[in-house]
ZAMARGU-4260 file (C-alpha; in steps of 0.2 Angstrom, whole numbers, plus 5000, padded with zeros to 4 digits):
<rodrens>
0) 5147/4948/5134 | 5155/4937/5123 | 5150/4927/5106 | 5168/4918/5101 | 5161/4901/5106
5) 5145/4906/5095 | 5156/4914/5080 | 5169/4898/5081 | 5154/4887/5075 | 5156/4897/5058
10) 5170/4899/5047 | 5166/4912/5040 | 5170/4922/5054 | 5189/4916/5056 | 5191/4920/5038
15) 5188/4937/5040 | 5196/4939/5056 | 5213/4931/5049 | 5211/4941/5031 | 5206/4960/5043
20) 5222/4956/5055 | 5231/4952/5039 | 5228/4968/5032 | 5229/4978/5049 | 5209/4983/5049
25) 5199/4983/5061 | 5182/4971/5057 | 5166/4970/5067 | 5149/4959/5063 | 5136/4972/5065
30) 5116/4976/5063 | 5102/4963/5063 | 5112/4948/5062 | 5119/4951/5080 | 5102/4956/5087
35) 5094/4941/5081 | 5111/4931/5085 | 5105/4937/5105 | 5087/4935/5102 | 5091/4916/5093
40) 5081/4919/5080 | 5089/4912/5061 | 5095/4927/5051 | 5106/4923/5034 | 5111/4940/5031
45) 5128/4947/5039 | 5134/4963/5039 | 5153/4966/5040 | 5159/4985/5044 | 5178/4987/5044
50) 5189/5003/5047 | 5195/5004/5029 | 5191/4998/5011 | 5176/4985/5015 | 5178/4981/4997
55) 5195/4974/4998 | 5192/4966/5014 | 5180/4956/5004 | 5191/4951/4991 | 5202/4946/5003
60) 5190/4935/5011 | 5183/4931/4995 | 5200/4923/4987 | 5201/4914/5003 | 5186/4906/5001
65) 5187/4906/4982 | 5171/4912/4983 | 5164/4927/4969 | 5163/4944/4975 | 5149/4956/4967
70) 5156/4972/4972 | 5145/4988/4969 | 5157/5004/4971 | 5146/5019/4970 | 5139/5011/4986
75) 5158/5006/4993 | 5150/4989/4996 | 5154/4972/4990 | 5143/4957/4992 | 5149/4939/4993
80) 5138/4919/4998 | 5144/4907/5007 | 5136/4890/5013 | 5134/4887/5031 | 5142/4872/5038
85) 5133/4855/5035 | 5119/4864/5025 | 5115/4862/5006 | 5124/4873/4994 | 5105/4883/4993
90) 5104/4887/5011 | 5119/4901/5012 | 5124/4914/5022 | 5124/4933/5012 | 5138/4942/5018
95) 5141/4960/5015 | 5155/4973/5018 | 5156/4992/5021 | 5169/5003/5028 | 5164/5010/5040
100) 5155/5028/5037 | 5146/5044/5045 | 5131/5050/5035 | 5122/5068/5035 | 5106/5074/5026
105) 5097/5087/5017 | 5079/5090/5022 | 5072/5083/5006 | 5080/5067/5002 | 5083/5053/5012
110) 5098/5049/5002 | 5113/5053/5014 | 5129/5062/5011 | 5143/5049/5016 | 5160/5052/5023
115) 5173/5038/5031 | 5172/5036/5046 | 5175/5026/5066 | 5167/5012/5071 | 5156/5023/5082
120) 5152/5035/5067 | 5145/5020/5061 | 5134/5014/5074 | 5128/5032/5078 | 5120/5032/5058
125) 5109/5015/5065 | 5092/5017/5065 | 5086/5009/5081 | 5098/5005/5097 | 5096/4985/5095
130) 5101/4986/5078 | 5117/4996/5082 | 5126/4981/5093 | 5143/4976/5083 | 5153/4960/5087
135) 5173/4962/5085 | 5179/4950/5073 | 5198/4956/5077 | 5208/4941/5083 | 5212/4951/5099
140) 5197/4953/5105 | 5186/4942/5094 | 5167/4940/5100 | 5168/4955/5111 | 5151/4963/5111
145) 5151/4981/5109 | 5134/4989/5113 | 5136/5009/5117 | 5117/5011/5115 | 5112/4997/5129
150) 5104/4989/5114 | 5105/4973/5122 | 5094/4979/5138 | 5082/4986/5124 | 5081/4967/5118
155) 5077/4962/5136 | 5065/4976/5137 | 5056/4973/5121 | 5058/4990/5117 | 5064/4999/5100
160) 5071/5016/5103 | 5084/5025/5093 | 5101/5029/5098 | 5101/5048/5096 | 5086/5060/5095
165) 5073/5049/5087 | 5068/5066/5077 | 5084/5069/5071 | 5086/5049/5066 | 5068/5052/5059
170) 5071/5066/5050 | 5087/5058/5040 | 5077/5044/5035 | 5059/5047/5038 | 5057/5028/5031
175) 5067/5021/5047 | 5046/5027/5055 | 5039/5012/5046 | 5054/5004/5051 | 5051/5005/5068
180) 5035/4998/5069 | 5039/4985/5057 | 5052/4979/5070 | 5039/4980/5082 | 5027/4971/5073
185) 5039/4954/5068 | 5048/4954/5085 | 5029/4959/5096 | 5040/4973/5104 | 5034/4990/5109
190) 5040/5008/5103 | 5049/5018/5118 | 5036/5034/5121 | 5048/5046/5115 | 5053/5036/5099
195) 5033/5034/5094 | 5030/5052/5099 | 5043/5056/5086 | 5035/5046/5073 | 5017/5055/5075
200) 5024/5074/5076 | 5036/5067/5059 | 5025/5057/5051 | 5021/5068/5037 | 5040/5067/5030
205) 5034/5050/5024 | 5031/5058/5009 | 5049/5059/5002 | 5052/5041/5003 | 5048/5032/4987
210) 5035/5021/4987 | 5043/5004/4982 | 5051/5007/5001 | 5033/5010/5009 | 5027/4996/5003
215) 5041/4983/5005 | 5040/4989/5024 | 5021/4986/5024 | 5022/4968/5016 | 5034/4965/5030
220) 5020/4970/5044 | 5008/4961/5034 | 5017/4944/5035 | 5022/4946/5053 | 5014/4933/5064
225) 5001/4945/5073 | 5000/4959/5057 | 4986/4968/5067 | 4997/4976/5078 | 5007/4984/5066
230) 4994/4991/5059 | 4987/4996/5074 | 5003/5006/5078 | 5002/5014/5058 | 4986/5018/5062
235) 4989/5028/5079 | 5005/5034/5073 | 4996/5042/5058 | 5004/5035/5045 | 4991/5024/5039
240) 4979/5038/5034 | 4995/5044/5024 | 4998/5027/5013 | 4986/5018/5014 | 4969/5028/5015
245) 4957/5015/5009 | 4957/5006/5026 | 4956/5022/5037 | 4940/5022/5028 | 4935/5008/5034
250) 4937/5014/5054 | 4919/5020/5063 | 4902/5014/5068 | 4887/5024/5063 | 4870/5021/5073
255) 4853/5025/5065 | 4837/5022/5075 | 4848/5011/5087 | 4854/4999/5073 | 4876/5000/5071
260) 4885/4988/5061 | 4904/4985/5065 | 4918/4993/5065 | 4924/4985/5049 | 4941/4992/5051
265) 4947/4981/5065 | 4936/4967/5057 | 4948/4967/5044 | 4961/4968/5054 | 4954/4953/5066
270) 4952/4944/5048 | 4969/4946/5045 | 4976/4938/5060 | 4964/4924/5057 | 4975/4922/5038
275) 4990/4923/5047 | 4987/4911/5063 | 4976/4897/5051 | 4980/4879/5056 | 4980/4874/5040
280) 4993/4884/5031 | 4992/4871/5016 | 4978/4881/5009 | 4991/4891/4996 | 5008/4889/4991
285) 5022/4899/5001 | 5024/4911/4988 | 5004/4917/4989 | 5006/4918/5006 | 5008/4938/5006
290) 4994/4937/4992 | 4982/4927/5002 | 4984/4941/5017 | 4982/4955/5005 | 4966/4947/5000
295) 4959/4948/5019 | 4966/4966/5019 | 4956/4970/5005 | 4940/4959/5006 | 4930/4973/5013
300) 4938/4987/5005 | 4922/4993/4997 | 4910/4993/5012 | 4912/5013/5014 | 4907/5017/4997
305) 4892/5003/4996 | 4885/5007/5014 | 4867/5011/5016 | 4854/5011/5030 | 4838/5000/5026
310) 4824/5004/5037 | 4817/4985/5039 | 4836/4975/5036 | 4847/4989/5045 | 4866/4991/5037
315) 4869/4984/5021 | 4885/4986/5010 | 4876/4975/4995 | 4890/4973/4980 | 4906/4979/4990
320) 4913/4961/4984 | 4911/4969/4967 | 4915/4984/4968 | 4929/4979/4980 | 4937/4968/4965
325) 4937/4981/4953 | 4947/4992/4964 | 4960/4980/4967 | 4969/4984/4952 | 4970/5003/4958
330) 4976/4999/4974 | 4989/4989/4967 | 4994/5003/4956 | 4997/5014/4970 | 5005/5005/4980
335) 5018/4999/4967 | 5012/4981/4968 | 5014/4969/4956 | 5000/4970/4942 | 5003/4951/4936
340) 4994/4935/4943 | 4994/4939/4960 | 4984/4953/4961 | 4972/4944/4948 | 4972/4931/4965
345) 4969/4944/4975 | 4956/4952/4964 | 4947/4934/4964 | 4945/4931/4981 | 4939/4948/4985
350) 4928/4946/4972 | 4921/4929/4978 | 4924/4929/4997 | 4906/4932/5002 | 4900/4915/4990
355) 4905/4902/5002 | 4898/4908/5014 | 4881/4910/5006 | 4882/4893/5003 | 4882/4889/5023
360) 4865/4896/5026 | 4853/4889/5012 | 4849/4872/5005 | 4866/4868/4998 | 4863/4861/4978
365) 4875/4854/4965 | 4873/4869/4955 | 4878/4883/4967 | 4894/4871/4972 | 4900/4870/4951
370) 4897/4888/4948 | 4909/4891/4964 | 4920/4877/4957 | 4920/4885/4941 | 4921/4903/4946
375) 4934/4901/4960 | 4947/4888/4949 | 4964/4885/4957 | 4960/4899/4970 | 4948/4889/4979
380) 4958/4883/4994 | 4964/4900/4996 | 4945/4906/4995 | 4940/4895/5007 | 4956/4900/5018
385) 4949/4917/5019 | 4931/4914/5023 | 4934/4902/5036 | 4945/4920/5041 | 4931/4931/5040
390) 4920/4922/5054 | 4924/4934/5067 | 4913/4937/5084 | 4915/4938/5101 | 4902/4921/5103
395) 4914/4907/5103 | 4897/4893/5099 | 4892/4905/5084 | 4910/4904/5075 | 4911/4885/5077
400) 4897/4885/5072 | 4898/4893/5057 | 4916/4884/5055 | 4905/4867/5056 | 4895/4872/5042
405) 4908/4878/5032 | 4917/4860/5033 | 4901/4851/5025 | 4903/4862/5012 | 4919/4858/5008
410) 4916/4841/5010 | 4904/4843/4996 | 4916/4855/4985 | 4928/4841/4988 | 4916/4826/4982
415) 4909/4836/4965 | 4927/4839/4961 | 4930/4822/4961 | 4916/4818/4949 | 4914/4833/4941
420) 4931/4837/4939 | 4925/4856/4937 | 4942/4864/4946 | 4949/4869/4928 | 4932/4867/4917
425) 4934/4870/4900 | 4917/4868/4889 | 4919/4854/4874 | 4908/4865/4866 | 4920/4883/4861
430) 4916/4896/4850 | 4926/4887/4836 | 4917/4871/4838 | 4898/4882/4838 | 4903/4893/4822
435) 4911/4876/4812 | 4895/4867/4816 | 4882/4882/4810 | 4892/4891/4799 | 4893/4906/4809
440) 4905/4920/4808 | 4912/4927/4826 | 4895/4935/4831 | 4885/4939/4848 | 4873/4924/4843
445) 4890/4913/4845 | 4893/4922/4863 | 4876/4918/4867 | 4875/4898/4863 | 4894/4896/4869
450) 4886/4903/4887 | 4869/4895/4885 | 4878/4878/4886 | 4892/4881/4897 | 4875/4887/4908
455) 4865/4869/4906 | 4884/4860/4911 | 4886/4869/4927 | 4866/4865/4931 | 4868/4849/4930
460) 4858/4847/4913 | 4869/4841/4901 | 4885/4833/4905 | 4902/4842/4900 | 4906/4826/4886
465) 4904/4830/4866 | 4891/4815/4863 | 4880/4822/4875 | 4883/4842/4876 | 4883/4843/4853
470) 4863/4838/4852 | 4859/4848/4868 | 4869/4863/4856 | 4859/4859/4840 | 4843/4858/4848
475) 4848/4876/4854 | 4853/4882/4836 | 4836/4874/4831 | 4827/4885/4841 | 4834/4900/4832
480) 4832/4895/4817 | 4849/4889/4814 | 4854/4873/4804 | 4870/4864/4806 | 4881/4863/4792
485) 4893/4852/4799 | 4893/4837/4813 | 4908/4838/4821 | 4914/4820/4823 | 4910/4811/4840
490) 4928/4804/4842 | 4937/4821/4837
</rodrens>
């Protein structure tokens, strides 16, 4: 097979054909830019191997292009962008060189010991067949597939295997395991018996991969378009009990006096396709969308540690959605994921993801729809995201009409938004205003007012305006005995 027609629609490949023959090397594109090339999928990553220096090939190409070359010399790589033809300067392709290499390993590290090496060498050290294909970028032969592992009937195939003995490959790089099923999940392949079989006999050299890897591999499978299925192959491949433990826990159904409740292990996991296969994908910015999915990973997380049999009401898990928010932070922590302001998201909608749905089996009032407005904040499209998720059952006419309910109730968050503007609510009346109008030093008694009217705004009592929520506030000091010292000006 040939790809010159392909290659010839990019530059970028002539350059470094013309610069490699220049210099006498021999060049090859090679890895996941060649199997997604086949599969015509979009990849912007190119990884060039040559039969030399891969740094100075680089800054051959690079002074060709004039284009800035990073070079990182303790890796004998260099690193250089370029913009694809007819594209905006911010959509560009990455393209990085090697020289070609062999690798070996000790037992306890997965970082190699790396020697020059042949172009087959090279593709011998790659983790999976399909990812071993090379594309000769030499002017004799240029677009010439060379593909010693029939990767390209593996692609046909839907299969990942590895090119040598999958225990030796898992061995070297026990993090080339989550790899595999990663791969599977985002391409919806399967893993070749003897490659899967490999991963559950190895799985416990897991443990000397560093974190940080695990879970870049993880959010991967998490943002893959069916995520249950790599989790599903984690979970047979016994990996999952071994990072992420929490949701093993979460597997089983118990059955007392003929009562059972679900197996909330592949709820979640159902919940999670819903997340990543919404119609609406509006709900959060792009950037939450890895956020919004851990949310439905974790939205149940607590139901092991608050399960309890109730003679007359069966199962319950009452304040998992509690208890579940407070150990998000924990979670996070282990798994090296960032403690900022998308965990606190995370941590929100776990927190909350049960409130919408409340409000879809009672008489629905303007006070139970502010206090979500106000509890939920800028996280209340992504909340609702997840709880239209969490309707999962095999009875089609119960979920829609669950999903019918749960579009009143948006229409009615959406209308008291627009009145109420209660999305970002702030009080008029703060601390500062309460101990400038009595004369107060900070004090509980200031917490308590402070709460007292921020209470009668979100019941509908008092409006959130100065004129009317100050005499509602004296009236309230009054009661205790307080007497204003100030009156805060009306116009202030």
């Amino acid at each position: 097979m040939n790809f010159s027609d392909t290659l010839h629609k990019n530059p970028i490949f002539e350059t470094i054909a013309q610069q490699a023959d220049s210099m006498g090397v021999k060049a090859y594109v090679i890895g996941g830019f060649v199997r997604d090339l086949v599969l015509g999928r979009p990849s912007k990553d190119i990884d060039v191997v040559c039969i030399g220096s891969g740094i100075t090939l680089a800054e051959a190409v690079g002074q060709a292009l004039r284009t800035p070359v990073a070079v990182f010399p303790n890796f004998g790589t260099a690193m250089l962008r370029t913009n694809q033809p007819g594209s905006p300067t911010t959509d560009s392709w990455e393209v990085e060189f090697v020289g070609a290499r062999k690798e070996s390993y000790r037992s306890d590290s997965r970082k190699p010991i790396v020697e020059d090496g042949t172009l087959e060498d090279d593709q011998n050290r790659r983790d999976f067949t399909i990812n071993a294909m090379g594309i000769s970028l030499s002017q004799s032969d240029f677009g010439t597939l060379l593909d010693p592992f029939d990767g390209l009937k593996d692609l046909k195939r839907k299969t990942i295997r590895t090119p040598l003995d999958p225990a030796l490959t898992f061995s070297d790089d026990p993090l080339r395991m989550m790899r595999a099923i990663r791969f599977a999940s985002q391409l919806n392949f399967d893993i070749e018996p003897d490659t899967f079989d490999a991963i559950v006999r190895m799985n416990e050299r897991i443990s000397i991969v560093s974190q940080e890897r695990i879970t870049d591999e993880l959010n991967k499978i998490i943002l893959s378009s069916t995520p249950s299925y790599g989790f599903k192959l984690l979970y047979h491949a016994g990996l999952l009990e071994r990072i992420f433990p929490e949701l093993i826990a979460l597997k089983g159904v118990e059955t007392v006096e003929g009562k059972g409740h679900k197996d909330n292990f592949y709820h979640t996991l159902q919940v999670l396709d819903n997340i990543a296969n919404r119609s609406k994908k509006d709900a959060v910015t792009p950037e939450n969308e890895l956020w919004l999915r851990w949310a439905a990973l974790l939205h149940d997380i607590a139901k092991p540690a608050t399960k309890r049999f109730d003679q007359k009401a069966g199962w319950t898990f009452h304040g998992h959605e509690d208890l579940g928010a407070r150990w998000v932070p924990r979670i996070f922590r282990n798994l090296k994921l960032p403690l900022n302001e998308h965990m606190r998201f995370v941590q929100t909608l776990v927190r909350l993801h049960l409130r919408p749905i409340a409000l879809t089996k009672e008489q629905i009032t303007d006070s139970a729809l502010r206090r979500l407005l106000f509890d939920a904040g800028n996280e209340l499209d992504g909340l609702m995201a997840l709880c239209r998720a969490d309707i999962t059952s095999k009875n089609y006419e119960k979920v829609q009409k669950h999903l019918r309910n749960f579009d009143k109730v948006e229409q009615k968050l959406h209308d008291l938004e627009e009145r109420d503007k209660l999305r970002n609510f702030q009080p008029v009346i703060t601390g500062e205003l309460i101990m400038e109008t009595f004369g107060l030093p900070p004090s509980k008694e200031v917490g308590e007012l402070k709460t007292v009217v921020r209470e009668a705004v979100l019941d509908g009592l008092v409006p959130n305006t100065l004129d009317q929520a100050l005499p509602f506030l004296l009236e309230e000091g009054r009661k205790r005995g307080l007497v204003a010292k100030t009156i805060v000006n009306n116009d202030q």
